[in-house]
C-alpha positions as CSV (number, residue, x, y, z in Angstrom):
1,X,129.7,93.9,113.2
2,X,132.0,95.7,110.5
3,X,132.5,92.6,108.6
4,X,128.5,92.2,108.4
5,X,128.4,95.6,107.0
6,X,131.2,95.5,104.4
7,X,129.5,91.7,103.3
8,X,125.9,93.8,102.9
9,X,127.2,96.7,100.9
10,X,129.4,94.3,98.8
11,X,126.3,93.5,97.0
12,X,124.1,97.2,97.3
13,X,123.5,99.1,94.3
14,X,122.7,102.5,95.0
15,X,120.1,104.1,92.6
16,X,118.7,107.5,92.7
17,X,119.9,108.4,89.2
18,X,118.2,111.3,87.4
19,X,119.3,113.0,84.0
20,X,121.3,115.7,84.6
21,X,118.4,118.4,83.4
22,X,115.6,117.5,85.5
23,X,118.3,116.9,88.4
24,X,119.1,120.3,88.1
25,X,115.6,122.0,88.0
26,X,114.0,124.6,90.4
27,X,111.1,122.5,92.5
28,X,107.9,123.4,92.8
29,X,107.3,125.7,95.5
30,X,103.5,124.6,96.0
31,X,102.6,122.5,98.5
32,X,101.3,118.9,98.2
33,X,97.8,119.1,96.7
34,X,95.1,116.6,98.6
35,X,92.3,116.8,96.8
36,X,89.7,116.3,99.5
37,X,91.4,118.8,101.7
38,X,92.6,116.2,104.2
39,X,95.1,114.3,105.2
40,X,93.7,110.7,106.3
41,X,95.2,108.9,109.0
42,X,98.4,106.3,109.0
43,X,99.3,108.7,105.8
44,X,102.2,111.3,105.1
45,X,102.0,114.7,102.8
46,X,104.9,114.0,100.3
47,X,106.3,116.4,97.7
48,X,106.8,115.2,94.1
49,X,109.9,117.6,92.6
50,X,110.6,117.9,89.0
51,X,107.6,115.6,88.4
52,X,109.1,112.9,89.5
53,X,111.0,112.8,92.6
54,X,109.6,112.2,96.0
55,X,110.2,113.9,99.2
56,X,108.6,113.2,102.7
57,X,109.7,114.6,106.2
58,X,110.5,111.9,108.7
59,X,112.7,111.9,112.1
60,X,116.1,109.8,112.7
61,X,117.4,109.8,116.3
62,X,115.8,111.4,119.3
63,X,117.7,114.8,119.3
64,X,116.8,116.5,115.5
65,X,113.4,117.4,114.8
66,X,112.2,116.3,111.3
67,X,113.9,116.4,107.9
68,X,113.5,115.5,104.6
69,X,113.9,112.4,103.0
70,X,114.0,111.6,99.5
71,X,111.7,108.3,98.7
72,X,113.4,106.0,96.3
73,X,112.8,102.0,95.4
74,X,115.6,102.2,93.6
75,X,118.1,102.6,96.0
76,X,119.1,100.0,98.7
77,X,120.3,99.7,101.3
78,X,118.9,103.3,102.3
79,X,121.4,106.3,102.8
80,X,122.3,108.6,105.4
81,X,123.6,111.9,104.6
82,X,127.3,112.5,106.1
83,X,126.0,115.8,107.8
84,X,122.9,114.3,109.2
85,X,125.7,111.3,110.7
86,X,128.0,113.6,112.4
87,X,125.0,115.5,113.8
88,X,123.5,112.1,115.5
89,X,127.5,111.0,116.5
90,X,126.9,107.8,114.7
91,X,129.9,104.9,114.7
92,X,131.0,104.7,110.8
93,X,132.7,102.1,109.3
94,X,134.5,102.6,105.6
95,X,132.9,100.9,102.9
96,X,132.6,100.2,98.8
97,X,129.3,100.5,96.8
98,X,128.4,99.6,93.5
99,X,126.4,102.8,92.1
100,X,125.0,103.5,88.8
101,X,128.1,105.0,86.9
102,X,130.7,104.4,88.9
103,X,132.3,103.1,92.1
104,X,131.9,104.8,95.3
105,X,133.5,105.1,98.6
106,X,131.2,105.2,101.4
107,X,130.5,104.3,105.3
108,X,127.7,102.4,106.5
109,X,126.1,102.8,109.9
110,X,123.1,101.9,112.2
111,X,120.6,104.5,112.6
112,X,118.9,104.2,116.5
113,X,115.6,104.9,115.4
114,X,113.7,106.3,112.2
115,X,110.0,107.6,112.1
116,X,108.5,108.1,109.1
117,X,104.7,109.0,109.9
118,X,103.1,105.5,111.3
119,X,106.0,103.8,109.9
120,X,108.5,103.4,113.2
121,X,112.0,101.4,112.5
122,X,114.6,100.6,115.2
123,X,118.0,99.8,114.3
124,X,118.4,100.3,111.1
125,X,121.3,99.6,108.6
126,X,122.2,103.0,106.5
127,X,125.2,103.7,103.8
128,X,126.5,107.0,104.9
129,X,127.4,109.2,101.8
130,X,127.9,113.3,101.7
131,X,124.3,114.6,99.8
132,X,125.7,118.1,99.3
133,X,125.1,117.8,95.1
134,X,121.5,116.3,95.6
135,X,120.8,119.1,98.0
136,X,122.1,122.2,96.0
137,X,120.5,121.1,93.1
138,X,117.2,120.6,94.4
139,X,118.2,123.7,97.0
140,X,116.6,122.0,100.0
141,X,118.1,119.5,102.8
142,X,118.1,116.4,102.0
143,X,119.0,114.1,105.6
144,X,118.9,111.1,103.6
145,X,117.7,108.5,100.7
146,X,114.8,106.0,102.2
147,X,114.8,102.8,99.8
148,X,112.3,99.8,100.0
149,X,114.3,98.3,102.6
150,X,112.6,100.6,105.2
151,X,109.6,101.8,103.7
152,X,108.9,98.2,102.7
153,X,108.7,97.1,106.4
154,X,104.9,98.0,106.3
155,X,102.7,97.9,103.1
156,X,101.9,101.3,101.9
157,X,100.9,103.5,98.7
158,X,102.3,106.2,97.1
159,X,99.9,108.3,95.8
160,X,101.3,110.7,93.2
161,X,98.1,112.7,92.0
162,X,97.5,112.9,95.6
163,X,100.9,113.8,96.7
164,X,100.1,111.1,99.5
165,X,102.3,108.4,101.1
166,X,99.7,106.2,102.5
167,X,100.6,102.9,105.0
168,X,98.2,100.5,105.5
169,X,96.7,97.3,103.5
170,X,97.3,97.9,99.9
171,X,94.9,96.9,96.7
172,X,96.6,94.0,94.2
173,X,95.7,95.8,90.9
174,X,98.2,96.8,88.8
175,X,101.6,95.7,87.3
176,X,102.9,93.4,89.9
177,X,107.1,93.2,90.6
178,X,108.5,91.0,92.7
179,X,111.6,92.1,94.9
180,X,115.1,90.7,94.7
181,X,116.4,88.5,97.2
182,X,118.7,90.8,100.0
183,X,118.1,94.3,98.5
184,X,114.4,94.3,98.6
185,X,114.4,95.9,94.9
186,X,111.6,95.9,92.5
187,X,113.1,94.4,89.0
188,X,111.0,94.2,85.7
189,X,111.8,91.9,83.3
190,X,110.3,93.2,79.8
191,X,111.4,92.1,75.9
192,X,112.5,95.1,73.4
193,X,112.8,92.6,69.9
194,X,112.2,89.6,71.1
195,X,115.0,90.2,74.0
196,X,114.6,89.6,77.7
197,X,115.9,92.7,80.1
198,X,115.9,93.5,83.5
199,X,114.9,97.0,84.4
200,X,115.4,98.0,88.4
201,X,111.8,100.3,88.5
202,X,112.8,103.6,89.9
203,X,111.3,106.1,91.7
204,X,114.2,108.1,91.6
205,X,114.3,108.2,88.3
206,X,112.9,110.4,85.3
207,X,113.9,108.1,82.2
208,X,113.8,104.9,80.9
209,X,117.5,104.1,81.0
210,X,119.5,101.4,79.8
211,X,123.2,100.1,80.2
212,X,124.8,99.5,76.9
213,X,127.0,96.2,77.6
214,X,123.8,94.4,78.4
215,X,121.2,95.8,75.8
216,X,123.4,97.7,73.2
217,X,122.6,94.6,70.6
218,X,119.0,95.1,71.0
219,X,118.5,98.9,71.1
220,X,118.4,101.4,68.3
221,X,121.6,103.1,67.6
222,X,121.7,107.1,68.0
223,X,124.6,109.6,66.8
224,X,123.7,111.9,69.3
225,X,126.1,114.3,70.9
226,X,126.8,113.0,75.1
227,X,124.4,114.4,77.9
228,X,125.5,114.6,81.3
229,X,123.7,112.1,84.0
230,X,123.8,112.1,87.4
231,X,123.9,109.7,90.3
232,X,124.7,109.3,94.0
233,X,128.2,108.7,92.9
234,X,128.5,111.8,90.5
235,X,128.4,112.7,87.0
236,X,127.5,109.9,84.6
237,X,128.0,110.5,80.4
238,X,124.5,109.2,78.6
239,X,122.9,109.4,75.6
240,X,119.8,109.7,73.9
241,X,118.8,106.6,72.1
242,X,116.0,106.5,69.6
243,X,112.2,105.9,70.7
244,X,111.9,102.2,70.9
245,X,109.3,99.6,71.8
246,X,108.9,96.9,74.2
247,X,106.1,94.7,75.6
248,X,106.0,94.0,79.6
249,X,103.3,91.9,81.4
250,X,101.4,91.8,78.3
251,X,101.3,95.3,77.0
252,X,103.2,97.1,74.7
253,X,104.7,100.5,75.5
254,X,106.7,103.2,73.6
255,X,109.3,105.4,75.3
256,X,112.3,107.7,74.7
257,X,115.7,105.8,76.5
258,X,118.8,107.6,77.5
259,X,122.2,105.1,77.3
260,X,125.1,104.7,79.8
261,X,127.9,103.6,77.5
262,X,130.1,100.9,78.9
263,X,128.2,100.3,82.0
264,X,127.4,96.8,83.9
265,X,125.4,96.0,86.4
266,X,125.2,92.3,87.8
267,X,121.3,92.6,88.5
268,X,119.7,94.4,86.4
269,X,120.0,95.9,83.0
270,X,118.5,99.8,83.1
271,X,116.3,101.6,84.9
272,X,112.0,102.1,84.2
273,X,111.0,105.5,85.5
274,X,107.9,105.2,87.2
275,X,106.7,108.3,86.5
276,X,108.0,108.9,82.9
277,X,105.7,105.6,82.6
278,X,102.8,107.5,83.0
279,X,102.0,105.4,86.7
280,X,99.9,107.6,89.2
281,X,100.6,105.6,92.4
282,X,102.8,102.4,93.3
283,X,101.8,99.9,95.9
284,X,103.7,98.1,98.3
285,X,102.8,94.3,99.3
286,X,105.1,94.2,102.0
287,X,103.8,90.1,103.6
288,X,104.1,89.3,99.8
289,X,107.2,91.4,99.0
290,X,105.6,92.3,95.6
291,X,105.2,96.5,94.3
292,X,102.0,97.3,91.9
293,X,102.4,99.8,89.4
294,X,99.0,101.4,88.9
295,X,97.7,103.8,86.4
């Protein structure tokens, strides 16, 4: 069993990266906002904090009532705070991940049972890492991260103007992205000067973001004094680059990019914010493993 773990993690890259201004910013203290009032069946009242990020109460185990979970596609496999672990008593065994600045050390474990509104999974593989930073900044608790490789087990829709995570058959329109093979993440590919890039499309995520060994020959330069990033596996220097263009599935967009000097990533080669996008819901084709980006 621990060598199956330490082969799946070898290859997991663990998103959830946000600049380190909107990371650190008060969330909204309204409740989700459903604009007919209800809350229709096989669906889940999420809250969107900062704009962007999305949080949902589920239930792990059979002992702790429900806690919240932040829901990211760009993160996989999905993560277990250390807290929430030693609460359950949960078997860990050490492990590496590859995460968005850095290398981290980890454990990985398998969670008896998560609930997530309709959405029931037994058995599941999680990374175990300590979520104290993610939970002070955002000053709630946070039990764990909840990538595509659970919530993709059924076909849903995240409804942001909604604030509604809805399961159940899903419409095609939209941006369609495949997933990669093993990790169940969605990846982009889109052409800034001609260029092919890979972009991992994050939910957790409030910039376009790109990794400078990869796309440095293709992006505009900026003189710009370093930012602070952050990510799962800690502080991350970026920088602002200058607007640029790029064309993806035939349409052209325009967006404002932060850099990660130095940084590679064998998959992909930066990050799309879904929201900083301007998308009001994603869609999940789980029998077709493909995610619609909708306006």
């Amino acid at each position: 069993m621990r060598r199956t773990f330490l082969q799946l993690v070898s290859l997991a890259v663990a998103g959830s990266w946000a600049a380190g201004a909107l990371l650190a910013a008060t969330p909204s203290r309204n409740g989700p906002k459903h604009l007919d009032g209800t809350i229709p069946a096989e669906s889940v009242p999420v809250h969107v904090l900062g704009g962007f990020l999305v949080v949902a109460q589920g239930q792990i185990g059979g002992g702790l009532p429900r806690q919240n979970f932040i829901l990211d596609t760009g993160t996989s496999p999905s993560i277990l705070n250390t807290r929430v672990a030693r609460q359950l008593g949960l078997a860990l065994a050490p492990a590496k991940v590859a995460a968005i600045g850095r290398d981290a050390e980890v454990a990985v474990t398998s969670v008896p049972r998560l609930r997530l509104g309709s959405l029931q999974v037994e058995a599941a593989t999680f990374l175990v890492t300590d979520l104290t930073d993610v939970e002070r900044a955002w000053n709630i608790p946070i039990a764990g991260i909840l990538g595509l490789d659970i919530l993709g087990k059924r076909s849903f829709r995240l409804d942001y103007e909604r604030a509604l995570l809805e399961f159940g058959e899903v419409s095609t329109e939209g941006i369609p992205i495949g997933l990669s093979e093993g990790l169940n993440l969605p990846i982009a590919e889109v052409r800034i000067n001609g260029k092919a890039l890979r972009l991992l499309v994050d939910t957790g995520s409030d910039h376009l973001v790109f990794f400078t060994k990869q796309a440095g020959a293709v992006l505009p330069e900026s003189s710009s004094a370093p930012l602070q990033g952050n990510s799962v596996a800690g502080g991350i220097p970026v920088r602002q680059a200058l607007p640029l263009e790029f064309e993806w599935s035939g349409r052209r967009f325009q967006q404002n990019a932060l850099v990660v000097p130095g940084r590679v990533e064998s998959l992909f080669d930066g990050l799309m914010s879904v929201r900083s996008m301007g998308f009001r819901s994603l869609a999940m084709d789980s029998r077709n493993r493909v995610v619609y980006l909708q306006k």
